[in-house]
Residue, then its C-alpha position, 0 to 999 in steps of 0.5 A: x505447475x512447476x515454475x522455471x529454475x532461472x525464474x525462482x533464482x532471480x526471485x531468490x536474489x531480491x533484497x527482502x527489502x525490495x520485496x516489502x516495497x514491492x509488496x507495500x505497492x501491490x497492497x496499495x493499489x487494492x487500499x485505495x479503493x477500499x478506502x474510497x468505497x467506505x468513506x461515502x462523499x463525491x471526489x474528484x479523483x479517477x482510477x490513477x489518482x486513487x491508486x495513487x492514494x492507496x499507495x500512499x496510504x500503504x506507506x504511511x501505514x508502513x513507516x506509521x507501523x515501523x515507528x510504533x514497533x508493528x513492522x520490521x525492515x523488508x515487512x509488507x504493510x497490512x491490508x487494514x493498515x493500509x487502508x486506514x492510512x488511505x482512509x485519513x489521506x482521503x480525508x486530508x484530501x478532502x479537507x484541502x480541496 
């Protein structure tokens, strides 16, 4: 499988700093289900607002990493990363409701 030339110069012209946002999001969405499966109890939250919490994690996980060093600029957050960060989310959120 060979992939189109204009297709791979369009990937080519992204900012490595979009790549690691985009990548952080993709890592995020999967993140946020993981999390909730570990972490036993009911919530109130459907497909959308988990992914929303994944997401969110990612990122915390992503800016908690880059202050302690673990991260560069353009980096996409790790998986366990991201999931301990959705995991104290989930917590945070849970303590709020």
């Amino acid at each position: 499988m060979q992939l189109d030339p204009q297709f791979l110069a369009i990937l080519n012209s992204v900012s490595p700093f979009a790549k690691g946002i985009i990548g952080t999001f993709i890592v995020g969405l999967l993140a946020g289900a993981i999390a909730r499966f570990l972490v036993p109890g009911r919530d109130a939250m459907g497909c959308l607002m988990t992914s929303v919490l994944g997401i969110a994690g990612a990122f915390v996980a992503l800016f908690a990493g880059k202050a302690l060093g673990f991260y560069q600029p353009g980096d996409v957050t790790g998986f366990i990363g991201s999931v301990i960060g959705s995991i104290i989310l989930l917590l945070i959120f849970r303590m709020t409701r």
